[in-house]
mmCIF file of the N, C-alpha and C atoms, coordinates in Angstrom:
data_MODEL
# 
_entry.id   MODEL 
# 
loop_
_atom_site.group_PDB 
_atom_site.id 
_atom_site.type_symbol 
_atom_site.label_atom_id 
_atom_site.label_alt_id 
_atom_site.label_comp_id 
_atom_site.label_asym_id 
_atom_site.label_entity_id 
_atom_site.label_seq_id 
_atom_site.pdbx_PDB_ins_code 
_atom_site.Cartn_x 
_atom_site.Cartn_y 
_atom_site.Cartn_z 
_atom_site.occupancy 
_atom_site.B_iso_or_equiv 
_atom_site.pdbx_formal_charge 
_atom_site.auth_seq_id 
_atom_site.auth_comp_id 
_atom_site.auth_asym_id 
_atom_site.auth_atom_id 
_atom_site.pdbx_PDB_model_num 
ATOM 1   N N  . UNK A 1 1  ? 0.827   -1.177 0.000  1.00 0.00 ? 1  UNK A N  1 
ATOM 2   C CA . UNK A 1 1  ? 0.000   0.000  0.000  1.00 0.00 ? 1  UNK A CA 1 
ATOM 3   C C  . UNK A 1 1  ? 0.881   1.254  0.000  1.00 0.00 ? 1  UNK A C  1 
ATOM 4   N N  . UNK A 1 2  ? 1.912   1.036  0.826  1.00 0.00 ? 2  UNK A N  1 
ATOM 5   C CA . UNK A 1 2  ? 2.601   2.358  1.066  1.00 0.00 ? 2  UNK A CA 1 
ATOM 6   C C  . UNK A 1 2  ? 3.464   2.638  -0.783 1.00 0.00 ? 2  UNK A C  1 
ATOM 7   N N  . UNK A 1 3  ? 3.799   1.638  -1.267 1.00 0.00 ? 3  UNK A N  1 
ATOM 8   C CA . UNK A 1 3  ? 4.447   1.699  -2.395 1.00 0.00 ? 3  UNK A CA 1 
ATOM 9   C C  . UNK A 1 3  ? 3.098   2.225  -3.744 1.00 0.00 ? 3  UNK A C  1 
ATOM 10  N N  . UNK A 1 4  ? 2.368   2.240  -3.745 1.00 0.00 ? 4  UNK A N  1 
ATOM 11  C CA . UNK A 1 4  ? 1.201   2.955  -4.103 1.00 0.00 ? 4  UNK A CA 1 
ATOM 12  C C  . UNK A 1 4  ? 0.718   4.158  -3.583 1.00 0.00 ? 4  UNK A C  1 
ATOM 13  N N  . UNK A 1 5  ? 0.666   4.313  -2.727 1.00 0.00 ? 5  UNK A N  1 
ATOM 14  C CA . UNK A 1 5  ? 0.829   5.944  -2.337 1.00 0.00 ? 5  UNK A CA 1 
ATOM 15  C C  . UNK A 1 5  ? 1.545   6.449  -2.634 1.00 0.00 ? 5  UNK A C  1 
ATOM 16  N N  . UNK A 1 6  ? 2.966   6.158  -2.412 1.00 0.00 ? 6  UNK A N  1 
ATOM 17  C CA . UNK A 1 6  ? 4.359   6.814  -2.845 1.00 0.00 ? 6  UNK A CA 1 
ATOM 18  C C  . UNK A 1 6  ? 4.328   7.559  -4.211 1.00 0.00 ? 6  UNK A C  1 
ATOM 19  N N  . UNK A 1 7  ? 3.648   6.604  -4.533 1.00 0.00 ? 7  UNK A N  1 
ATOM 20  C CA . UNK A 1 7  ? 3.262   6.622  -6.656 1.00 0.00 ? 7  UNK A CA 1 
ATOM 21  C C  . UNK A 1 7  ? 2.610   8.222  -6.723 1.00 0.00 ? 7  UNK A C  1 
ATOM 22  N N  . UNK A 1 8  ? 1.663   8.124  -6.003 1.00 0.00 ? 8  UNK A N  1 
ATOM 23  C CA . UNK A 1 8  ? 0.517   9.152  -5.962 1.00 0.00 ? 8  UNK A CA 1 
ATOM 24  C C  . UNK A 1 8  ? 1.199   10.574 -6.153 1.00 0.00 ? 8  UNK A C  1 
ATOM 25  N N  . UNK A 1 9  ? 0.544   11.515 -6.747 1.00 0.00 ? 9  UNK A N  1 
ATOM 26  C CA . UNK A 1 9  ? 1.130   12.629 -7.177 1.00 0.00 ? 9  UNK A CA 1 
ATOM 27  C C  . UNK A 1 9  ? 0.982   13.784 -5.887 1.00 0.00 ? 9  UNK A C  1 
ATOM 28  N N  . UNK A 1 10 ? 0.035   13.608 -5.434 1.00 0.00 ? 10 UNK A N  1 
ATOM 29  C CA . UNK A 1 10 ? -0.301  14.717 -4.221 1.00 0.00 ? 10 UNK A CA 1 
ATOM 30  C C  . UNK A 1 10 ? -1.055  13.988 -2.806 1.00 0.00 ? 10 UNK A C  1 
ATOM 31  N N  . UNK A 1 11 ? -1.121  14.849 -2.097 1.00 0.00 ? 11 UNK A N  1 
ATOM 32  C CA . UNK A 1 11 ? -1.295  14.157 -0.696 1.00 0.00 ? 11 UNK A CA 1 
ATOM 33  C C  . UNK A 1 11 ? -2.795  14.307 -0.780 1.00 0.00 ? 11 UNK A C  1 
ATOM 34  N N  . UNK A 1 12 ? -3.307  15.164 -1.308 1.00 0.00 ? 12 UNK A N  1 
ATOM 35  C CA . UNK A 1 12 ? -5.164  14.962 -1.563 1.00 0.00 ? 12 UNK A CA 1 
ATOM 36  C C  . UNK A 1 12 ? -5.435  13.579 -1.935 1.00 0.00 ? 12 UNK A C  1 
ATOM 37  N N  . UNK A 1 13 ? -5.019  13.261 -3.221 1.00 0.00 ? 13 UNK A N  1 
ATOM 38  C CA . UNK A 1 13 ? -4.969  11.869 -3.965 1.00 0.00 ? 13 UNK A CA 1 
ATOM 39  C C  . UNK A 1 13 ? -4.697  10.779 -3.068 1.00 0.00 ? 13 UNK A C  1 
ATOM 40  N N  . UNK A 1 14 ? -3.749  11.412 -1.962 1.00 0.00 ? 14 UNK A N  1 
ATOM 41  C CA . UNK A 1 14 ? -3.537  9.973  -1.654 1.00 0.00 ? 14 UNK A CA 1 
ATOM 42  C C  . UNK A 1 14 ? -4.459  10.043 -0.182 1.00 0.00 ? 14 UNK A C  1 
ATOM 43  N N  . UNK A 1 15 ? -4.825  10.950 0.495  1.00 0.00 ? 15 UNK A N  1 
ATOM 44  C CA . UNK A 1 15 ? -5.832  10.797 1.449  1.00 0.00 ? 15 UNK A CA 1 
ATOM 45  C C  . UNK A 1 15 ? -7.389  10.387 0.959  1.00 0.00 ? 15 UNK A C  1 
ATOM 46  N N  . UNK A 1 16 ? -7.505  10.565 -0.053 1.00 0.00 ? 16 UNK A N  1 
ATOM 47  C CA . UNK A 1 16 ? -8.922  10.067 -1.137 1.00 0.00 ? 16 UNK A CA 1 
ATOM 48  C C  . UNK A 1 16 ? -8.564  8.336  -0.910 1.00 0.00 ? 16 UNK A C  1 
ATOM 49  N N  . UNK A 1 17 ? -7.866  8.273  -1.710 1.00 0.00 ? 17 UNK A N  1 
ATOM 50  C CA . UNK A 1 17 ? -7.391  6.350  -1.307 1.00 0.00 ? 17 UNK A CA 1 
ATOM 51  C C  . UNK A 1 17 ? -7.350  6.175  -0.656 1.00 0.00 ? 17 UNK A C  1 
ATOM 52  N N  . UNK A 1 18 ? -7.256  6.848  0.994  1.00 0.00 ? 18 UNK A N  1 
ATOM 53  C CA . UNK A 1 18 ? -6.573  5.783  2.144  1.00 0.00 ? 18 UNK A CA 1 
ATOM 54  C C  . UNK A 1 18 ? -7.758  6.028  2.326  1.00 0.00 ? 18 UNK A C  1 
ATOM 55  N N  . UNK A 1 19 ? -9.213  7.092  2.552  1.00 0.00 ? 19 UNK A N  1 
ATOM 56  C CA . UNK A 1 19 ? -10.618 7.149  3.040  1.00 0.00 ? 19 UNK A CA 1 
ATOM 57  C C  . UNK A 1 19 ? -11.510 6.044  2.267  1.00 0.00 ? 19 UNK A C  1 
ATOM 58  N N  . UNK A 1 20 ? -11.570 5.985  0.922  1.00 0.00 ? 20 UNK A N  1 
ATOM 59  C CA . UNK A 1 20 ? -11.849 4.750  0.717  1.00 0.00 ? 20 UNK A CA 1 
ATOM 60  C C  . UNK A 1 20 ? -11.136 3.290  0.884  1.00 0.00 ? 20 UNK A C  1 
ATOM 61  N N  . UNK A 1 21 ? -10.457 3.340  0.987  1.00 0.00 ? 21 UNK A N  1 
ATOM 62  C CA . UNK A 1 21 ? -9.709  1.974  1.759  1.00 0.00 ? 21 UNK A CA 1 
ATOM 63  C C  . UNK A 1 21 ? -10.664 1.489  2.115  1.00 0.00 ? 21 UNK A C  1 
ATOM 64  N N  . UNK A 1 22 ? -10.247 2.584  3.676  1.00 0.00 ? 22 UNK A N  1 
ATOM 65  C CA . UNK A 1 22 ? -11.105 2.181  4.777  1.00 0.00 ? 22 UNK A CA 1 
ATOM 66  C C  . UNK A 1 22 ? -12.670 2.194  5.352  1.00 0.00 ? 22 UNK A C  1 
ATOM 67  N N  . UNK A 1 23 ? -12.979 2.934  4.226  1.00 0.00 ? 23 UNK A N  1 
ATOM 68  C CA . UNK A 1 23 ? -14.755 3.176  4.132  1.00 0.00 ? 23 UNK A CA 1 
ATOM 69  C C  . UNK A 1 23 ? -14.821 1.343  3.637  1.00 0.00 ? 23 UNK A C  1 
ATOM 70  N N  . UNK A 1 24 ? -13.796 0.911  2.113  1.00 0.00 ? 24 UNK A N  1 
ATOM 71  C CA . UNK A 1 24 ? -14.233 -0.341 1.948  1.00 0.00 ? 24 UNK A CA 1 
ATOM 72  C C  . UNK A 1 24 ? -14.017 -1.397 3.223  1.00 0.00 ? 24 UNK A C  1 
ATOM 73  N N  . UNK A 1 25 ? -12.819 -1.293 3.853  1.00 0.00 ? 25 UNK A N  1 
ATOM 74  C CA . UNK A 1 25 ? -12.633 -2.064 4.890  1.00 0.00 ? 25 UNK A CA 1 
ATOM 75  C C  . UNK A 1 25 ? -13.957 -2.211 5.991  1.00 0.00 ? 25 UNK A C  1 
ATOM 76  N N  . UNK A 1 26 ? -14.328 -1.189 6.334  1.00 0.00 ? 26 UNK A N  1 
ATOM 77  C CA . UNK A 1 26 ? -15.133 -1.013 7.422  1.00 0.00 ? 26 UNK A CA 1 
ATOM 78  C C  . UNK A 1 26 ? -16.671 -1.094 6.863  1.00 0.00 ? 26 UNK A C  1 
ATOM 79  N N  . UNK A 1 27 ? -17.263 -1.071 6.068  1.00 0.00 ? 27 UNK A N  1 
ATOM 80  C CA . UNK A 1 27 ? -18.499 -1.205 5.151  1.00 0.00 ? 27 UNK A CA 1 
ATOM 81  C C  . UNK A 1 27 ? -18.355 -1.353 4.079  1.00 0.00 ? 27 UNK A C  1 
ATOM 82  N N  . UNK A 1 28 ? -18.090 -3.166 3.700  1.00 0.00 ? 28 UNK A N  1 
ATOM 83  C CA . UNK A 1 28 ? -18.042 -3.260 2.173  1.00 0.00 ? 28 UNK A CA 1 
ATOM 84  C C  . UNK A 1 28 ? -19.054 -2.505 1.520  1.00 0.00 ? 28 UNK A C  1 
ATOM 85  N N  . UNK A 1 29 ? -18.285 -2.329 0.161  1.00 0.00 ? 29 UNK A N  1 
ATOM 86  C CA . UNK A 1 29 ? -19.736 -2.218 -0.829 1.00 0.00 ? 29 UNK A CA 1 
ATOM 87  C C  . UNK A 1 29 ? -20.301 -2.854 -1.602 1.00 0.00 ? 29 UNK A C  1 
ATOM 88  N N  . UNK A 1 30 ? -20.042 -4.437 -2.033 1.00 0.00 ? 30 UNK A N  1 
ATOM 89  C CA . UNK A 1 30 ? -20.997 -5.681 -1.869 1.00 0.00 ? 30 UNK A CA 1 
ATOM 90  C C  . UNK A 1 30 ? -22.046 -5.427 -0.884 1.00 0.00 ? 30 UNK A C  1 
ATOM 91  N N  . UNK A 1 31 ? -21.905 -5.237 -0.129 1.00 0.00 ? 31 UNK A N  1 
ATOM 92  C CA . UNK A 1 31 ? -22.695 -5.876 0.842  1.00 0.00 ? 31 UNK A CA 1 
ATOM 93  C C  . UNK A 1 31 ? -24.168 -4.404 0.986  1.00 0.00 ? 31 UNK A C  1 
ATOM 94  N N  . UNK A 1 32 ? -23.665 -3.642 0.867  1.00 0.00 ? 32 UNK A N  1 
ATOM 95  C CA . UNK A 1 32 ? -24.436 -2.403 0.808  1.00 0.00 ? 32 UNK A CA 1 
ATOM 96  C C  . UNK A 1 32 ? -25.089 -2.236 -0.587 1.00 0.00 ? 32 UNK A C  1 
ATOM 97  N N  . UNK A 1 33 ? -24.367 -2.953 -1.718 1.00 0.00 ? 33 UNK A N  1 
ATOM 98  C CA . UNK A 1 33 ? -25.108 -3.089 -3.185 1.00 0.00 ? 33 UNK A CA 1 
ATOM 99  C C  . UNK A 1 33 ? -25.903 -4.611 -2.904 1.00 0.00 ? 33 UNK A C  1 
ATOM 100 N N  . UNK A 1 34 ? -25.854 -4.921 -2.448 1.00 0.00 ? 34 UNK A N  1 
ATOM 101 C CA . UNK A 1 34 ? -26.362 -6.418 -2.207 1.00 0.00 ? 34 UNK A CA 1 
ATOM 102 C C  . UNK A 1 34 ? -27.982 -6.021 -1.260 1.00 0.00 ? 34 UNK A C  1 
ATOM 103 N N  . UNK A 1 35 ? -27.712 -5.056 -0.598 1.00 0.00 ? 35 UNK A N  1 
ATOM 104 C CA . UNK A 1 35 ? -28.742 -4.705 0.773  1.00 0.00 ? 35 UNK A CA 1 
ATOM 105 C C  . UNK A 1 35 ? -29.659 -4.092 -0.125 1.00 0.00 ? 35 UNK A C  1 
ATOM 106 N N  . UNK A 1 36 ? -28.867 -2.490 -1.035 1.00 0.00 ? 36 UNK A N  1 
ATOM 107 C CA . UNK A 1 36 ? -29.925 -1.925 -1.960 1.00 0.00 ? 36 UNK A CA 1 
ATOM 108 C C  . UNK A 1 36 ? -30.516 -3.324 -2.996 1.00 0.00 ? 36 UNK A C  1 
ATOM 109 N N  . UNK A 1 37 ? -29.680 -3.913 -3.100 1.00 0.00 ? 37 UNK A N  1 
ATOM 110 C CA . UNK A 1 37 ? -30.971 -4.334 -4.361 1.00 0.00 ? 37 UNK A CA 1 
ATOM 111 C C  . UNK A 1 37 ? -31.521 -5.540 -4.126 1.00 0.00 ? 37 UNK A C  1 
ATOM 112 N N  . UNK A 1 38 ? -32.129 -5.746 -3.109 1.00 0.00 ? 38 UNK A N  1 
ATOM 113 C CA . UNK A 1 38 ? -32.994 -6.720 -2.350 1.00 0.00 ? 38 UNK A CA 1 
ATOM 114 C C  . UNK A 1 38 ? -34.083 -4.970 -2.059 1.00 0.00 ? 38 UNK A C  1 
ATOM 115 N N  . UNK A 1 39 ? -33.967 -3.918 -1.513 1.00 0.00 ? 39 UNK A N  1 
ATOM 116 C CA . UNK A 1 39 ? -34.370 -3.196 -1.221 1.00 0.00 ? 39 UNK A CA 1 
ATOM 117 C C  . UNK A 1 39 ? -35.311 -2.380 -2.255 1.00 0.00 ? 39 UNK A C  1 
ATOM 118 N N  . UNK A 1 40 ? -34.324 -2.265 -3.336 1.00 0.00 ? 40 UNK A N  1 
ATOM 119 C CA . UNK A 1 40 ? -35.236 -1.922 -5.002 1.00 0.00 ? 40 UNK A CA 1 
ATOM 120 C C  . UNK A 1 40 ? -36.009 -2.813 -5.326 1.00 0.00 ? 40 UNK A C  1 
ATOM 121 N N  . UNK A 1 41 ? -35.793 -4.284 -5.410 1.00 0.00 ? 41 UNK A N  1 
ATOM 122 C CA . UNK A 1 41 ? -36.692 -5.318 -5.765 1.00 0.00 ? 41 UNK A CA 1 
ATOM 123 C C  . UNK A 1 41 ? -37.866 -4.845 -5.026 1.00 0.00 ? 41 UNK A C  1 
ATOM 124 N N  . UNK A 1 42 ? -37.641 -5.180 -3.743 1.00 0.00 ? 42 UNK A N  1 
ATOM 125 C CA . UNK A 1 42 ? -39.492 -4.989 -3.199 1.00 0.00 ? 42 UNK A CA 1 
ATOM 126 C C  . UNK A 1 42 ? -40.147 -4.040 -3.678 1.00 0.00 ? 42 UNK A C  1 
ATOM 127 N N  . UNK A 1 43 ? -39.289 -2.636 -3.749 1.00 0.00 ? 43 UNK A N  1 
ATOM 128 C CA . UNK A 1 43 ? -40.123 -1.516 -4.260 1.00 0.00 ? 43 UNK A CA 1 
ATOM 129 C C  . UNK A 1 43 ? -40.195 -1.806 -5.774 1.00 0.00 ? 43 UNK A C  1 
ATOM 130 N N  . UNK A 1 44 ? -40.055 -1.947 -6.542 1.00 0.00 ? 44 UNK A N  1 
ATOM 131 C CA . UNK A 1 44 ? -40.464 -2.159 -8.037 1.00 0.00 ? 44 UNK A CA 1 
ATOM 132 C C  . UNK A 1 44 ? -41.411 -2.030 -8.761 1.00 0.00 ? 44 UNK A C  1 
ATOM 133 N N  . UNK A 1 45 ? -41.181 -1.396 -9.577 1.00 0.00 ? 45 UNK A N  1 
ATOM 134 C CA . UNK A 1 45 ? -42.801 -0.542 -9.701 1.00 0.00 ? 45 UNK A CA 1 
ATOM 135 C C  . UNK A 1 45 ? -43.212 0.612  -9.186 1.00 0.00 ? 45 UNK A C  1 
ATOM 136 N N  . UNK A 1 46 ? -42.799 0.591  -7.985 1.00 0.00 ? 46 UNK A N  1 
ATOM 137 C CA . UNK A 1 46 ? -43.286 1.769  -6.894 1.00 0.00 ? 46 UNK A CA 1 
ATOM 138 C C  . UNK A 1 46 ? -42.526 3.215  -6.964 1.00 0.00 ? 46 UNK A C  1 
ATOM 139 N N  . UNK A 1 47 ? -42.521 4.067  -6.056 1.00 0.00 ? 47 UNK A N  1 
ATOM 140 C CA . UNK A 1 47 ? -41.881 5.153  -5.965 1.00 0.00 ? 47 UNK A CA 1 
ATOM 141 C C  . UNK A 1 47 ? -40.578 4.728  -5.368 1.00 0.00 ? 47 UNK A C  1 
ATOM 142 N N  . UNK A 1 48 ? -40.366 3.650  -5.469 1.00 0.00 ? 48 UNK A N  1 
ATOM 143 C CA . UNK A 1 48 ? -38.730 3.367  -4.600 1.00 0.00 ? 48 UNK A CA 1 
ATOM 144 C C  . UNK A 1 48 ? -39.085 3.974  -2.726 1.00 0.00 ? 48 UNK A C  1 
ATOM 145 N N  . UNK A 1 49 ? -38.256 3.420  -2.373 1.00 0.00 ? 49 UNK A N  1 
ATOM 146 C CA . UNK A 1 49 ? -38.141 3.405  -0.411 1.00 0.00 ? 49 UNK A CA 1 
ATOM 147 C C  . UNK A 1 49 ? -37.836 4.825  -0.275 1.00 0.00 ? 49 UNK A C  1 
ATOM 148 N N  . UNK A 1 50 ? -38.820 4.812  0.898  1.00 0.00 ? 50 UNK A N  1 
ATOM 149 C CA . UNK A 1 50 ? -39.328 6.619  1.644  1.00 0.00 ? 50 UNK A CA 1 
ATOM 150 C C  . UNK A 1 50 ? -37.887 6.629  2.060  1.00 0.00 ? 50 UNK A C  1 
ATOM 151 N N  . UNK A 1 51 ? -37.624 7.836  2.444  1.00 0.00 ? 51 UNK A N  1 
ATOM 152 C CA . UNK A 1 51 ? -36.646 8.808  3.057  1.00 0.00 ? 51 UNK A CA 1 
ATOM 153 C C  . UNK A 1 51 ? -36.375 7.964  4.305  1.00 0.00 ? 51 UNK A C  1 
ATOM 154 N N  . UNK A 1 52 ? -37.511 7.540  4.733  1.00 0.00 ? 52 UNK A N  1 
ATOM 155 C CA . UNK A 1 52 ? -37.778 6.980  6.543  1.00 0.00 ? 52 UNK A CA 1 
ATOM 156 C C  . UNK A 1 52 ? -37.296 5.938  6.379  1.00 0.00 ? 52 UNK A C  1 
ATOM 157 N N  . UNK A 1 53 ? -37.222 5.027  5.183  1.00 0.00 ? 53 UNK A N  1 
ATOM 158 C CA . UNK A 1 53 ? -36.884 3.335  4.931  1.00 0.00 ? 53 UNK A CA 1 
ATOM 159 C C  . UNK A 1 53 ? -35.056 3.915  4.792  1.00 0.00 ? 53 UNK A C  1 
ATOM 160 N N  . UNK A 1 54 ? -34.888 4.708  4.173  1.00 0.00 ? 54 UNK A N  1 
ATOM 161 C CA . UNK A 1 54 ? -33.514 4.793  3.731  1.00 0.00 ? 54 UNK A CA 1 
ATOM 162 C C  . UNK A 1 54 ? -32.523 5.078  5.367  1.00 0.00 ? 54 UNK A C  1 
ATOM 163 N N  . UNK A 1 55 ? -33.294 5.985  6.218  1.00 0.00 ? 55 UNK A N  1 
ATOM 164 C CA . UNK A 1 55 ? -32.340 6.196  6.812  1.00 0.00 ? 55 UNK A CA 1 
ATOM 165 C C  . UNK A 1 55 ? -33.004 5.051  8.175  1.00 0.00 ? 55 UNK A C  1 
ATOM 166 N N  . UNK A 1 56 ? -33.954 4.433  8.162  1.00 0.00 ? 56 UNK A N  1 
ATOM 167 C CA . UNK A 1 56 ? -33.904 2.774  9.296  1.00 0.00 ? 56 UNK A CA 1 
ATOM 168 C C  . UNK A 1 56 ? -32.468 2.051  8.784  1.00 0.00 ? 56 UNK A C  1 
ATOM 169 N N  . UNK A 1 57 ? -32.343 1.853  6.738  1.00 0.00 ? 57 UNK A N  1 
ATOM 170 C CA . UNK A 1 57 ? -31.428 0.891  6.778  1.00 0.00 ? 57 UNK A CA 1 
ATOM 171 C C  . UNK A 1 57 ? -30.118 1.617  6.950  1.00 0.00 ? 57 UNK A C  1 
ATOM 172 N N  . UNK A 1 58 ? -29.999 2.927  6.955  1.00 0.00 ? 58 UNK A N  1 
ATOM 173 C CA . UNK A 1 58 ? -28.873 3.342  7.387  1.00 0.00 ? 58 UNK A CA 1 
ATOM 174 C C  . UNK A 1 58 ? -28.309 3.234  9.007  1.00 0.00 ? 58 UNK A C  1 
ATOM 175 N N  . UNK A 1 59 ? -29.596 3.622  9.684  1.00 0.00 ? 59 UNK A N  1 
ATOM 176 C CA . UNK A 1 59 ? -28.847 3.007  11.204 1.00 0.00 ? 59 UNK A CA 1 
ATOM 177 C C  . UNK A 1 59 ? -28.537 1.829  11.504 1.00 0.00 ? 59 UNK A C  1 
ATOM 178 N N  . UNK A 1 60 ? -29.121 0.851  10.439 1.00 0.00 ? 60 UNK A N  1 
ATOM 179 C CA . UNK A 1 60 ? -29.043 -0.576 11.130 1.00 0.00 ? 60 UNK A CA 1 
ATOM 180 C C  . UNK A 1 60 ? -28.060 -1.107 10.516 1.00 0.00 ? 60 UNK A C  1 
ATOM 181 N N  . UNK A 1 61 ? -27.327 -0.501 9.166  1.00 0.00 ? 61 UNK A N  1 
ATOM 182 C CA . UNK A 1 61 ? -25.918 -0.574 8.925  1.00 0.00 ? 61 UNK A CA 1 
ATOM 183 C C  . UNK A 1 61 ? -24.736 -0.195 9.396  1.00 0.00 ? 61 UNK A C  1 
ATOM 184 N N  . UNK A 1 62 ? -25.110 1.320  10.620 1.00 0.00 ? 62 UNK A N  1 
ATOM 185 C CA . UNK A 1 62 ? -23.814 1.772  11.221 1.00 0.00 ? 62 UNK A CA 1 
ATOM 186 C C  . UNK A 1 62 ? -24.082 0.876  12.452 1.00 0.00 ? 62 UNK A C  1 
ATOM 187 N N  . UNK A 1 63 ? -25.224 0.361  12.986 1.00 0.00 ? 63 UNK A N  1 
ATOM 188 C CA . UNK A 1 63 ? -24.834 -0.460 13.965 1.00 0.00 ? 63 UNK A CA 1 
ATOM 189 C C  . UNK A 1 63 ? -24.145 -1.936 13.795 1.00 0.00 ? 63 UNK A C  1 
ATOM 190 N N  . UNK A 1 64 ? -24.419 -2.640 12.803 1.00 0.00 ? 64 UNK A N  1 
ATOM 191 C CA . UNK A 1 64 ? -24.419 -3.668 12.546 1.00 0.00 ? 64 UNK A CA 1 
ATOM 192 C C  . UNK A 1 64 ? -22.804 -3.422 12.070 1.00 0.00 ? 64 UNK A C  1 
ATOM 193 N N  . UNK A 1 65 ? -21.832 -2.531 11.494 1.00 0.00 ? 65 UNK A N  1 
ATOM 194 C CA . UNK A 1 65 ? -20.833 -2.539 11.091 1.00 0.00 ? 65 UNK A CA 1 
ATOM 195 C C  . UNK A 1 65 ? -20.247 -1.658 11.442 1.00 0.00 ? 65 UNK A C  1 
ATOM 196 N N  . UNK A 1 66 ? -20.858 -1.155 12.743 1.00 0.00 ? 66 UNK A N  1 
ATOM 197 C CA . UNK A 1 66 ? -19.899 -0.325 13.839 1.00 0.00 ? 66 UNK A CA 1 
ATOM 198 C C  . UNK A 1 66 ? -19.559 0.755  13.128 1.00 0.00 ? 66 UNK A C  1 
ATOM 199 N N  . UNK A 1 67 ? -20.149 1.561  12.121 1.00 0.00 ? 67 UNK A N  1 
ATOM 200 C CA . UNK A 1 67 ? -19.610 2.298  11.543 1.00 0.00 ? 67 UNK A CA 1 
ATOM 201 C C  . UNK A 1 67 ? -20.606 3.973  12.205 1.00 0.00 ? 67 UNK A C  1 
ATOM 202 N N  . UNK A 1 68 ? -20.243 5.013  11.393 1.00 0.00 ? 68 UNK A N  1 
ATOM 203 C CA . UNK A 1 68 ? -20.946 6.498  11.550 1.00 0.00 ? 68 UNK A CA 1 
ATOM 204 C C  . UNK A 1 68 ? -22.360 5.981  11.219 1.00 0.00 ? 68 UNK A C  1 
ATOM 205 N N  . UNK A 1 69 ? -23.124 6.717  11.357 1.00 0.00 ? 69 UNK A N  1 
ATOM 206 C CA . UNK A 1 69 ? -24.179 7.060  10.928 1.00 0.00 ? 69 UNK A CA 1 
ATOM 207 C C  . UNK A 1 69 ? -24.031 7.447  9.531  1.00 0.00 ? 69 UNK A C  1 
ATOM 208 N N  . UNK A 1 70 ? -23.189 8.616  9.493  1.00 0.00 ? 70 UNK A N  1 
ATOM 209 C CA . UNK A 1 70 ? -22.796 9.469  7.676  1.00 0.00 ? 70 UNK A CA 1 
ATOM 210 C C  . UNK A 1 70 ? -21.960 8.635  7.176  1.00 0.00 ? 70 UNK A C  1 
ATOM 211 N N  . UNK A 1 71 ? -21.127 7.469  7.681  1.00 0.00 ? 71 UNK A N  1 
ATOM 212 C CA . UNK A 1 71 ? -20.741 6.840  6.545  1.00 0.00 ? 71 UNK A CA 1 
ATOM 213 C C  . UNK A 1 71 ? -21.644 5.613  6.005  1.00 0.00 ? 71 UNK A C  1 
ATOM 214 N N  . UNK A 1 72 ? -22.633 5.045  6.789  1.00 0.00 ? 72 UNK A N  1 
ATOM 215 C CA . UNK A 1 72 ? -23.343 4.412  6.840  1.00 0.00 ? 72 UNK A CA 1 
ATOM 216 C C  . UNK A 1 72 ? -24.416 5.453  5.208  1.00 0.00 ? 72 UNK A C  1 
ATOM 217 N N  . UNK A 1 73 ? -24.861 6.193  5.439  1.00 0.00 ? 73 UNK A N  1 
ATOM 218 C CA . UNK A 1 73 ? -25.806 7.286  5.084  1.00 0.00 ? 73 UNK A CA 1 
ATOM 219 C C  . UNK A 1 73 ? -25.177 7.666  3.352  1.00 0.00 ? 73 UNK A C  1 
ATOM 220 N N  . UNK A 1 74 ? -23.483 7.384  3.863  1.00 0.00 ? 74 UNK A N  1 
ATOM 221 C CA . UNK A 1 74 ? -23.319 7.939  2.099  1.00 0.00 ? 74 UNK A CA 1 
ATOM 222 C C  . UNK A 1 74 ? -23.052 6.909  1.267  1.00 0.00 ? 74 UNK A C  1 
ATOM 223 N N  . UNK A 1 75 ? -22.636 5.278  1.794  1.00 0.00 ? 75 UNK A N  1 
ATOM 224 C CA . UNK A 1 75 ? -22.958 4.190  1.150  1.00 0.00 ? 75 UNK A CA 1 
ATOM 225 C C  . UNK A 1 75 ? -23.882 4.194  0.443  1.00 0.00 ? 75 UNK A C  1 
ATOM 226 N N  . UNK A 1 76 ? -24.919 4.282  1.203  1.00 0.00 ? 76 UNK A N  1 
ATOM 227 C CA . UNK A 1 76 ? -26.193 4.208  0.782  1.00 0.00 ? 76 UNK A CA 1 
ATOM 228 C C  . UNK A 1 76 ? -26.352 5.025  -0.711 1.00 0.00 ? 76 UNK A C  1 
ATOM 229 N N  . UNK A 1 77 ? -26.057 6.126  -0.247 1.00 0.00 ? 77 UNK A N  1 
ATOM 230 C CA . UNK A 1 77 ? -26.307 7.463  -1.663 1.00 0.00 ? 77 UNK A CA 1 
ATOM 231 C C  . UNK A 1 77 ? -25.681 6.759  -2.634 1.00 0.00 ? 77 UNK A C  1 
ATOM 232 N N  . UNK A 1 78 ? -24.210 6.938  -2.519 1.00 0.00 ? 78 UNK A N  1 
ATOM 233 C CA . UNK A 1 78 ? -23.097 6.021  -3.668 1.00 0.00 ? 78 UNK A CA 1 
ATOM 234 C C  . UNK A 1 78 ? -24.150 5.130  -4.149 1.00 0.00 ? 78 UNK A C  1 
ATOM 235 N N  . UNK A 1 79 ? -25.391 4.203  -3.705 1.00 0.00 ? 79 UNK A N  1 
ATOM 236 C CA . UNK A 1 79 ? -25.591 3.029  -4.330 1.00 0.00 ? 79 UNK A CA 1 
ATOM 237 C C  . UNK A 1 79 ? -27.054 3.498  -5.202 1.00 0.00 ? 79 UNK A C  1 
ATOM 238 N N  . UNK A 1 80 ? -27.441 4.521  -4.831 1.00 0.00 ? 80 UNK A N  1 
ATOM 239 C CA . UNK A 1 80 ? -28.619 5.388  -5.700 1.00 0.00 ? 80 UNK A CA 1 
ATOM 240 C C  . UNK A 1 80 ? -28.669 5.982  -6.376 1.00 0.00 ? 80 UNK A C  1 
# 
């Protein structure tokens, strides 16, 4: 990892990579594309899941994976 950073041209670039790293480490995103689309299926057809459905499965993802609330919250977005 460190020999890949090294690579990296600026320290923005390379703090962008190390935040997703660890956003992937700490809340795959399988598993959060896997959650939405069991979640789209049911709604289908429909207006897609209320505001209120989005942020239940967001708490029950930062609990369940020990994570923020907002990182929990922007998985989610990323997958919409």
């Amino acid at each position: 990892m460190r020999r890949y950073l090294d690579a990296l041209p600026d320290q923005s670039r390379r703090e962008h990579v190390c935040d997703a790293f660890a956003a992937e480490l700490l809340l795959p995103h399988a598993a959060v594309l896997a959650t939405m689309a069991v979640l789209i299926q049911v709604h289908a057809g429909g207006p897609g899941p209320s505001d209120a459905t989005l942020d239940q499965l967001a708490r029950r993802m930062a609990s369940t994976y020990d994570v923020s609330l907002t990182a929990a919250r922007i998985s989610i977005a990323e997958c919409l």
